[in-house]
C-alpha positions as semicolon CSV with decimal commas, in nm:
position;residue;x (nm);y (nm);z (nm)
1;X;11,568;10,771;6,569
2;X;11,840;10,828;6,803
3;X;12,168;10,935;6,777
4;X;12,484;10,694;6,823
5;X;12,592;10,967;7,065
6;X;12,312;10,934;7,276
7;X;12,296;10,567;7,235
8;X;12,642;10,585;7,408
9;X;12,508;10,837;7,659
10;X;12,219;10,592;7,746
11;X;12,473;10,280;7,757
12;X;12,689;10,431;7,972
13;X;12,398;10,584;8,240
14;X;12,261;10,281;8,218
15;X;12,555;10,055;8,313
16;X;12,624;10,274;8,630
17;X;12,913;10,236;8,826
18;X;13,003;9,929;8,689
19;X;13,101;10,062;8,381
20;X;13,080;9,913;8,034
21;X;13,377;9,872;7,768
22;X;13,418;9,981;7,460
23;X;13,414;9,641;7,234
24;X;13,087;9,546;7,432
25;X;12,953;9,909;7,315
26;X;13,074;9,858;6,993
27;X;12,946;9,513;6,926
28;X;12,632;9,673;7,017
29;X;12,585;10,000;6,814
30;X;12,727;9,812;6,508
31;X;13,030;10,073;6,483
32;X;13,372;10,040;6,581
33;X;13,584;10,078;6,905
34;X;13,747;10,382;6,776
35;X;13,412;10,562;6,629
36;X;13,287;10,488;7,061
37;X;13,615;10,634;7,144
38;X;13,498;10,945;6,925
39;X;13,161;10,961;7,083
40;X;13,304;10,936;7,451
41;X;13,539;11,222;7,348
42;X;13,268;11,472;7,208
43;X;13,023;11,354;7,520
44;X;13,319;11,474;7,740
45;X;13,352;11,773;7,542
46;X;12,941;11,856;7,574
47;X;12,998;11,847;7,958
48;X;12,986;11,440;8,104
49;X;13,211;11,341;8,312
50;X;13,346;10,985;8,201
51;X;13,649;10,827;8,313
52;X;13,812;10,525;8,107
53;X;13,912;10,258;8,344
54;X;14,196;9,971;8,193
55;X;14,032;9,662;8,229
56;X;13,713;9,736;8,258
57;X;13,591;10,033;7,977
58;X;13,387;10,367;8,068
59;X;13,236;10,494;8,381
60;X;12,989;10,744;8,355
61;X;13,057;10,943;8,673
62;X;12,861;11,302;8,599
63;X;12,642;11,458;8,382
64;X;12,650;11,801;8,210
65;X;12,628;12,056;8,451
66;X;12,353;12,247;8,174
67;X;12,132;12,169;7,923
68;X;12,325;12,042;7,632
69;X;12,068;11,902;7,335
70;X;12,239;11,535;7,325
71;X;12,183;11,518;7,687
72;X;11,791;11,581;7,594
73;X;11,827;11,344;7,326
74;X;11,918;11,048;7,560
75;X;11,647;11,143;7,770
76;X;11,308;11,189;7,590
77;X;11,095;10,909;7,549
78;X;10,800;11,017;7,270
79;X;10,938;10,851;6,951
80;X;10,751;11,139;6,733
81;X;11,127;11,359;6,822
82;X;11,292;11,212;6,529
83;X;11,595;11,490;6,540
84;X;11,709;11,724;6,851
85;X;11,969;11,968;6,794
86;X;12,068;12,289;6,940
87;X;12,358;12,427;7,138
88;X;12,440;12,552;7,474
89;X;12,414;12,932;7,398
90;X;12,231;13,053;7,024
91;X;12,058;13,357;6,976
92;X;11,712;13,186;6,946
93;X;11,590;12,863;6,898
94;X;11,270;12,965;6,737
95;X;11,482;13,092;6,432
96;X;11,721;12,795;6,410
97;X;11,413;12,580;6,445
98;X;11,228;12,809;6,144
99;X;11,540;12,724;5,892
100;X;11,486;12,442;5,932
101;X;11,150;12,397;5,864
102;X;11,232;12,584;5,539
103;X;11,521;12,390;5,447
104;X;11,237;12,067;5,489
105;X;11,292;11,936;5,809
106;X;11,063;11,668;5,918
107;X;10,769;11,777;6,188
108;X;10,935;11,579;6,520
109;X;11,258;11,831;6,489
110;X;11,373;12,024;6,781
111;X;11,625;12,315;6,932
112;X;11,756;12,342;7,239
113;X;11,965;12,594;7,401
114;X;12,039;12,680;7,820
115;X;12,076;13,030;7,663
116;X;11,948;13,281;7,394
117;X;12,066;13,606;7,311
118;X;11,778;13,681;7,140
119;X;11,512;13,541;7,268
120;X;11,169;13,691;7,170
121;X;10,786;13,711;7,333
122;X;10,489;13,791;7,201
123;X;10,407;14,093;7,015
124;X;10,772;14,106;6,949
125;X;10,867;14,136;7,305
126;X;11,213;14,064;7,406
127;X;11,247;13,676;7,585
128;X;11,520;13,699;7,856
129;X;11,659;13,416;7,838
130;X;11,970;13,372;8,056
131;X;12,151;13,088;8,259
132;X;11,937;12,816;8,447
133;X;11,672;12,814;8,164
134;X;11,555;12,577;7,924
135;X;11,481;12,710;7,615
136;X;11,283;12,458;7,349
137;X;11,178;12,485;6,964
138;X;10,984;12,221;6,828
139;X;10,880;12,236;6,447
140;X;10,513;12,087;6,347
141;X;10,344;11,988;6,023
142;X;9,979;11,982;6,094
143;X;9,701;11,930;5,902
144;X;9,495;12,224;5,949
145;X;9,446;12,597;5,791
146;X;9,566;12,902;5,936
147;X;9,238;12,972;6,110
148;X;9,185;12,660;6,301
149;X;9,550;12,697;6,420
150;X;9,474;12,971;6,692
151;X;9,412;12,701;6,918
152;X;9,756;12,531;6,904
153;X;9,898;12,800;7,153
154;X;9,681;12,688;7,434
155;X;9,724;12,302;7,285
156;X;10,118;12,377;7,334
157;X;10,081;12,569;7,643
158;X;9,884;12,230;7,800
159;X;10,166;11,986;7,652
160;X;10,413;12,190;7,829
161;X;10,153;12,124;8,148
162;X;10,174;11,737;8,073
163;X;10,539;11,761;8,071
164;X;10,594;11,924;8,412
165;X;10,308;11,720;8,558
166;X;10,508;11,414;8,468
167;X;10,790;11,567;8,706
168;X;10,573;11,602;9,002
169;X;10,505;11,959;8,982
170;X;10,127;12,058;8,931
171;X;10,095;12,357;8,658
172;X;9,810;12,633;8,608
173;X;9,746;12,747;8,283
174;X;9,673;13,112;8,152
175;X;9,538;13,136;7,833
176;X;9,627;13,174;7,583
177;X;10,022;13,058;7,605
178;X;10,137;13,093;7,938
179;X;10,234;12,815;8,229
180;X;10,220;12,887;8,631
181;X;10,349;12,730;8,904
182;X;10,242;12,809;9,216
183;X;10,000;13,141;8,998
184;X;10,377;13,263;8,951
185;X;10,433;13,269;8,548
186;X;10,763;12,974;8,458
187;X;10,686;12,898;8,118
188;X;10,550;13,063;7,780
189;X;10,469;13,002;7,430
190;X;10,581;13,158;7,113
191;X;10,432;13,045;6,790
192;X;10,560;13,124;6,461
193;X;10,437;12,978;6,142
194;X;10,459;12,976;5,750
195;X;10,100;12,898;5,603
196;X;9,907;12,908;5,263
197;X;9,564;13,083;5,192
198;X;9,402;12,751;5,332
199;X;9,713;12,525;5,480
200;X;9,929;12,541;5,736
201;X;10,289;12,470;5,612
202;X;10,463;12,449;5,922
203;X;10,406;12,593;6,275
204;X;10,729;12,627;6,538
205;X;10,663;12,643;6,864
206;X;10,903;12,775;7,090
207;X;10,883;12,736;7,479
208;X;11,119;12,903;7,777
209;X;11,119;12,750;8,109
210;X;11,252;12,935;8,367
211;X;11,393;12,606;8,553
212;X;11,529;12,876;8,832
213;X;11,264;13,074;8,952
214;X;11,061;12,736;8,951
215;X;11,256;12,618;9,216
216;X;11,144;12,884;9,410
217;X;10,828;12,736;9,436
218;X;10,889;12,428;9,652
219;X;11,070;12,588;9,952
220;X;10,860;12,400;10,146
221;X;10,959;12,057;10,025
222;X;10,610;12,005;9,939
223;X;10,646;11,797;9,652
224;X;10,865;11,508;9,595
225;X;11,045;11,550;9,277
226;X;11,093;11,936;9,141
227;X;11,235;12,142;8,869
228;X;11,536;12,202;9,042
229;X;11,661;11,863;9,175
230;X;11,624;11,729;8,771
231;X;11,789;11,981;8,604
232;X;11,721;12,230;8,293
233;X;11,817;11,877;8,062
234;X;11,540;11,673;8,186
235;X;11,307;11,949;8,200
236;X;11,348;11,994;7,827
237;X;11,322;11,666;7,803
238;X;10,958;11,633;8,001
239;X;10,847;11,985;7,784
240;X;10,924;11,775;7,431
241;X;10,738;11,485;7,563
242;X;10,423;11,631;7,678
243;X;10,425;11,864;7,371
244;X;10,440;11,521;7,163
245;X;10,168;11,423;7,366
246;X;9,930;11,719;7,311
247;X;10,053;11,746;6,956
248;X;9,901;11,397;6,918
249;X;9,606;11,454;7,107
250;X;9,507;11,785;6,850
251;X;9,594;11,589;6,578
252;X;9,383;11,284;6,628
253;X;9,048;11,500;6,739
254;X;9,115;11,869;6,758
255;X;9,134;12,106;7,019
256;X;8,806;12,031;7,147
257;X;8,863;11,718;7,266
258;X;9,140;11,896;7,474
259;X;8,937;12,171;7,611
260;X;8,820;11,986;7,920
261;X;9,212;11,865;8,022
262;X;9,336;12,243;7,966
263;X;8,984;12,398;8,144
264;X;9,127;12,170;8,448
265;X;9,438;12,383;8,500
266;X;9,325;12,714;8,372
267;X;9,372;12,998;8,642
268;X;9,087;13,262;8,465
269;X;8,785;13,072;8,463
270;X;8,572;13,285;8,707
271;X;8,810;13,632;8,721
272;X;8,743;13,959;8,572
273;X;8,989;14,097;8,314
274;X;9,065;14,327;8,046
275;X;9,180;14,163;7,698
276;X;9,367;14,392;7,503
277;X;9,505;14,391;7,140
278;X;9,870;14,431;7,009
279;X;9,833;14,802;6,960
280;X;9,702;14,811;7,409
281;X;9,291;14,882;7,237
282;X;9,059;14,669;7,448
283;X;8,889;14,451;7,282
284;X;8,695;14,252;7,578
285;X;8,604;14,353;7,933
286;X;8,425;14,092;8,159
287;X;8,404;13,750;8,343
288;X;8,557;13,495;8,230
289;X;8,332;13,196;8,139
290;X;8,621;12,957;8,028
291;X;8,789;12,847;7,631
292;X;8,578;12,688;7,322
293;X;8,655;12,462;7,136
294;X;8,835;12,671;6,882
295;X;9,069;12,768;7,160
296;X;8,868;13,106;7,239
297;X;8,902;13,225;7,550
298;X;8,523;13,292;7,653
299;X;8,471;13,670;7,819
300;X;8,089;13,755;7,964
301;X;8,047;14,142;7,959
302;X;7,774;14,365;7,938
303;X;7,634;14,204;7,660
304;X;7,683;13,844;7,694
305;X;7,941;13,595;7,640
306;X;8,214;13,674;7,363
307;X;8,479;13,458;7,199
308;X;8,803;13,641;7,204
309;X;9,084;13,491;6,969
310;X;9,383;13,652;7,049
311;X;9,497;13,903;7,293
312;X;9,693;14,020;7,636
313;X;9,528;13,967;7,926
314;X;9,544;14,131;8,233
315;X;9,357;14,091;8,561
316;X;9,115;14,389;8,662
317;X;9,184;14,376;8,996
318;X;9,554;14,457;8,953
319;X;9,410;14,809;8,782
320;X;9,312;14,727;8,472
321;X;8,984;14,952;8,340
């Protein structure tokens, strides 16, 4: 369900320049004038521009200038977010998101932030995260156990795929979490999860879109529609809906029935590379054949095809041994 706030925000992009007053508003979200007055005050605050006109109500007239979470509130469309929160700067949304998944936060909760000061990668790698970004946590309840969850990175990493797609701007995937554009890396996947011997208790699964350097990718006005001309705000907005969308997909018939959408995009089917383990030890060396069902990414070395779970890949044509 959505805010009031947003409601406004919606009511008032929706009327356009015509405007829309405040008793028709308030008639309509069941509140009063002065609680709309409240809400056009704190959207004015978060960044919109909105000027009151006597006579005739409130004219939305700009939008925030960066991603601020009611703004991605207004526009996501997958009913499954059920609360989106955040702020324009936090130190990471993947923690936020985490307390509250402990505190018992429903799955369909989300964090957003256009910066983190803290951002983190895999293998505990620092995230930069600075301005022009879109930064995303999304909290999960599925019903699964710990093992079968190693293929919700690349199940993530292809709703973030949907999401762009849905902008106009055709993604590559490289497993296991990360999104291209153009083979140029804009988006990855952090998972983090509390689990039982045999459950899954909740997984959070943060995503950072660099909405800047994507914009480097359509210099030449090749696509219609692009990161850049929709802003960090609707590109959160896209990444939460075609996460919803995957999330649905894995949870109506697993990760295999996904395999052949994310095999579609996937840039290593066919190229040699090294896989390597947190600690740099090699733990696969070969062609690679493609993902399983369990979200495996498939190597073929000396000795055949082997299912590799987890690792960092690197190409062996950029020097790898």
């Amino acid at each position: 369900m959505k805010s009031r706030r947003s409601l406004v925000a919606s009511a008032l992009a929706a009327a356009g320049p015509s405007g829309v007053s405040g008793e028709l508003l308030a008639v309509e979200l069941g509140v009063s004038r002065v609680a709309i007055g409240k809400h056009v005050a704190a959207l004015r605050a978060a960044g919109y521009g909105i000027e009151a006109v006597r006579g005739e109500g409130y004219r939305l007239i700009a939008l925030p200038p960066t991603l601020v979470p009611v703004e991605v509130e207004r526009l996501v469309s997958d009913p499954f977010w059920v609360r989106i929160g955040g702020a324009e700067e936090t130190g990471s949304t993947n923690d936020d998101c985490k307390a509250l998944a402990r505190a018992g936060a429903p799955e369909g909760t989300a964090v957003v932030s256009a910066r983190q000061t803290a951002g983190k990668g895999r293998f505990g790698r620092t995230w930069v995260s600075g301005e022009g970004g879109a930064y995303v946590s999304a909290l999960f309840r599925p019903s699964c156990s710990p093992v079968d969850a190693a293929s919700f990175a690349p199940a993530c990493a292809l709703g973030v795929a949907y999401g762009l797609e849905a902008l106009g701007v055709p993604c590559q995937l490289k497993w296991p979490n990360d999104v291209l554009i153009d083979s140029r890396k804009v988006a990855g996947i952090l998972l983090e999860m509390s689990a039982e011997t045999d459950k899954v208790e909740w997984i959070v699964a943060g995503c950072g879109v660099n909405v800047v350097r994507s914009a480097c990718c359509f210099l030449d006005g090749a696509f219609v529609q692009d990161v850049v001309h929709v802003g960090p705000a609707t590109v959160a907005a896209a990444v939460l809906d075609g996460m919803a969308r995957a999330y649905r997909e894995y949870a109506w018939n697993g990760f295999a029935s996904m395999v052949a959408s994310y095999d579609a995009r996937h840039s290593l089917r066919g190229t040699d590379v090294t896989v390597r383990d947190m600690t740099g030890a090699i733990v696969a060396s070969g062609v690679v054949d493609g993902i399983d069902d369990g979200g495996r990414l498939v190597v073929r070395g000396p000795d055949g095809p082997a299912p590799v779970v987890a690792g960092e890949v690197t190409l062996r044509s950029q020097g790898a041994p």
